[in-house]
N, C-alpha and C positions, 0 to 999 in steps of 0.2 A: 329733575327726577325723570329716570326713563318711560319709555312708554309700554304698558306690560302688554306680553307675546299674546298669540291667542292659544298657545298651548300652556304656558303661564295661568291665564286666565282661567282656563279651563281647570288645570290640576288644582287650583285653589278653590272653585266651586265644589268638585269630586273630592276636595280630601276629606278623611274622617276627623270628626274636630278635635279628637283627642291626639292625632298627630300631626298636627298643622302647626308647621314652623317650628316641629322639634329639631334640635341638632342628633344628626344622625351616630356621630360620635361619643354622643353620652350613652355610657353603661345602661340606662335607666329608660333609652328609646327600647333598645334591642328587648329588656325584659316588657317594657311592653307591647313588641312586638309577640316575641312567644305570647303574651295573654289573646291579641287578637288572633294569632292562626288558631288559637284553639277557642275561639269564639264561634268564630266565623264558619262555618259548616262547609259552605262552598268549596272554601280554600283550603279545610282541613283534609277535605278528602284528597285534593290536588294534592297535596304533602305526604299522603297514605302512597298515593298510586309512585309519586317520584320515589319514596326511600324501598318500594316492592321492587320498582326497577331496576335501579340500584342495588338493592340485595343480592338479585339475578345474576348479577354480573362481577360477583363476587367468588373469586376460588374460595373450596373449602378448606380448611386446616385450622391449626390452634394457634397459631398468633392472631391477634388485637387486628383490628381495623381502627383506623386515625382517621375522625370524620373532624374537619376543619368550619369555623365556622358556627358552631352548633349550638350559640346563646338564644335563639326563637326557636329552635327547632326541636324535631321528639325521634332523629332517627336511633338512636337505642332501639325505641320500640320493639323495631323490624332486624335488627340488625346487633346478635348476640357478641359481645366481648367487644362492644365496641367503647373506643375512647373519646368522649365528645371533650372535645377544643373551641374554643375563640379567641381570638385577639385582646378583646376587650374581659376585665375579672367581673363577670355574673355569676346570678345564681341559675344550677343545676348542670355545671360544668364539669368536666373533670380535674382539667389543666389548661391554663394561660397559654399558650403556644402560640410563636407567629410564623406563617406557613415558609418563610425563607430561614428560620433557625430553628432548625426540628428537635425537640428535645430527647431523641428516642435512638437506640441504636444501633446500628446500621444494620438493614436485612432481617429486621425485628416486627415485620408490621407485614401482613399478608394485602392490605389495601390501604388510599386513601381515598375517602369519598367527601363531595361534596354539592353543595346547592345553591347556588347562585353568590360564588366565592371567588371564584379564580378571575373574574374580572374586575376583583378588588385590591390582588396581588400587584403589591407597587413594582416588584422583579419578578417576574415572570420565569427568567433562567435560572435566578437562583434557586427558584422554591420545587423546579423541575428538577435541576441536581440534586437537591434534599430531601425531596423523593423519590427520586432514584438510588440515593443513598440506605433510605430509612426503609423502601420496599423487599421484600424478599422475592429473587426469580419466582417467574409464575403468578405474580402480586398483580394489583390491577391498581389502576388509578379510573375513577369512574365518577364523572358529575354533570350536573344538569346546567349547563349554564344559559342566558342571552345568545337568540342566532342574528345573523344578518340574512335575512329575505329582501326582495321589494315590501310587502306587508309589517314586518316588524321596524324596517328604518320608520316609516312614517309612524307607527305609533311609539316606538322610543323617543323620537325627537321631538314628538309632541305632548307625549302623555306623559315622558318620565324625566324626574330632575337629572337622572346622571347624565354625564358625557356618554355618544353615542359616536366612534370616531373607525370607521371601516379605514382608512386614509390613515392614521396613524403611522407614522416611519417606523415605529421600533416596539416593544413588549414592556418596556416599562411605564409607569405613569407618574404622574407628574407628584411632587410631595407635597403631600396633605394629611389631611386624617388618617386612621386605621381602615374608615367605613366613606367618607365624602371623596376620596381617591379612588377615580373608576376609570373603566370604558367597556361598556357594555360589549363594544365589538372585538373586545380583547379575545378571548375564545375562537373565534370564526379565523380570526386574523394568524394565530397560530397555529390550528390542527387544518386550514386551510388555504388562505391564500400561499401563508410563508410554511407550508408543509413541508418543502423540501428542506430549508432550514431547519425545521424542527428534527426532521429524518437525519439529518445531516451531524449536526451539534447534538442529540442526546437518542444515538443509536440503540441502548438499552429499551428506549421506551419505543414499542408499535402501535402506531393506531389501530385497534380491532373494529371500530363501527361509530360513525358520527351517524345519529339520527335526527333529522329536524324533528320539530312536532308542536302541539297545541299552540295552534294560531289564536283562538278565544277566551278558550277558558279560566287562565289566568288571568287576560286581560277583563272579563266580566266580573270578575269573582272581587276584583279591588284592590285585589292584592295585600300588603300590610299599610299601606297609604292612601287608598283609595276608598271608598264607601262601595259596596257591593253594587252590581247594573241589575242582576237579574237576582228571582227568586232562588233559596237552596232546593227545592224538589226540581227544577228546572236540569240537576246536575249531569244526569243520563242521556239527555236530550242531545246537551252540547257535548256529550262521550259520544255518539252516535255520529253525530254531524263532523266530528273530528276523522274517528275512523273510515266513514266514509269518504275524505278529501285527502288521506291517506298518499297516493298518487303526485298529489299535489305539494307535499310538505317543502320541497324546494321552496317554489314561492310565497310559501303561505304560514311557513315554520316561525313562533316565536323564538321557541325555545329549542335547545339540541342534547340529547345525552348522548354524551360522549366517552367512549370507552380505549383507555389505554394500557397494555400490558407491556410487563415487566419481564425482560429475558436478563438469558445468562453473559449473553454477548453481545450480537446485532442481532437488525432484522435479517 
């Protein structure tokens, strides 16, 4: 029997016991995930303020937006004619969809958005030409995913179960579950190291704006696996302390929304 990590260690003190040692691929984790974000105050707000931002950066018009992902989550809410999708068949979905076989037709969908998704995507190129497919010119593709900073390596590969692999060779991951198939560094790795790549091989698609951001407040809040660190009226405090380090999000970013638009040709 091996000897457990001290980040190991650690996540299994901090988990909430009602998700301790859940398989992450069971239909039945994910609904109870959606129960805790809207438990959890902290982290409902954190969910408020990602799908406002996200909305942001959405053109206007009357086709649908394809939010991928969308069995814990409530961006409908914020975000009018939209089609919430997952992988996995839950409740309060619209449609089964998996992000490399797009069910929709071509040039039919003014966006696709998503939240901590695209570094679950086992083809990374596929699911980029499927969206480029299913996007209409003008269309955005816009999601918040895992950054690599100095500060989020060491709390990824400490605090979190998934693979955390900046060093990866290539954009796809390895076969596994729908949801246990990851790399957190998948995002960074594509709109940034291997940019040119990406410029290169899906000319349609431009980067408009990588933003790092909230080095904390995620990480306090527990997330859907973790037990809360801080109080919820604490929530402004660490809004403030963020905005302030601002300057700083290079190194201190966990997270990145990231925004990509849809042309008619190239950049």
């Amino acid at each position: 029997m091996g000897v457990e990590s001290r980040g190991a260690r650690l996540r299994r003190v901090l988990a909430l016991p009602q998700t301790a040692g859940r398989d992450v691929d069971d239909p039945e984790t994910t609904t109870l995930r959606r129960a805790i974000i809207r438990r959890k105050r902290f982290l409902h707000r954190i969910y408020d303020e990602w799908y406002d931002a996200i909305a942001n950066e959405l053109p206007p018009g009357p086709e649908p937006v394809l939010e991928l992902g969308s069995g814990a989550g409530f961006m409908g809410q914020q975000i009018p004619n939209l089609i919430a999708s997952d992988i996995l068949a839950v409740p309060g979905i619209d449609v089964v969809a998996d992000g490399t076989r797009l069910p929709f037709q071509s040039r039919s969908l003014r966006g696709v958005v998503m939240t901590n998704v695209f570094h679950h995507i086992p083809d990374a190129p596929r699911f980029l030409a499927e969206a480029a497919r299913c996007v209409r010119p003008g269309g955005a593709l816009v999601m918040i995913e895992p950054w690599v900073t100095s500060w989020s390596t060491l709390v990824y590969r400490r605090l979190h179960s998934e693979p955390f692999e900046p060093d990866a060779p290539h954009w796809k991951l390895p076969s596994r579950g729908p949801l246990s198939g990851a790399n957190g560094a998948l995002p960074w790795i594509v709109f940034v190291r291997d940019r040119e790549v990406f410029e290169r091989d899906f000319a349609t698609w431009c980067v408009a704006s990588v933003q790092p951001m909230m080095p904390f407040r995620y990480l306090v809040s527990g997330g859907v696996s973790l037990r809360p660190l801080v109080p919820d009226f604490s929530y402004p405090l660490w809004q403030r302390l963020e905005a302030a380090m601002a300057p700083w999000m290079s190194t201190w970013g966990m997270f990145a929304r990231i925004v990509v638009r849809r042309t008619e040709t190239s950049c």
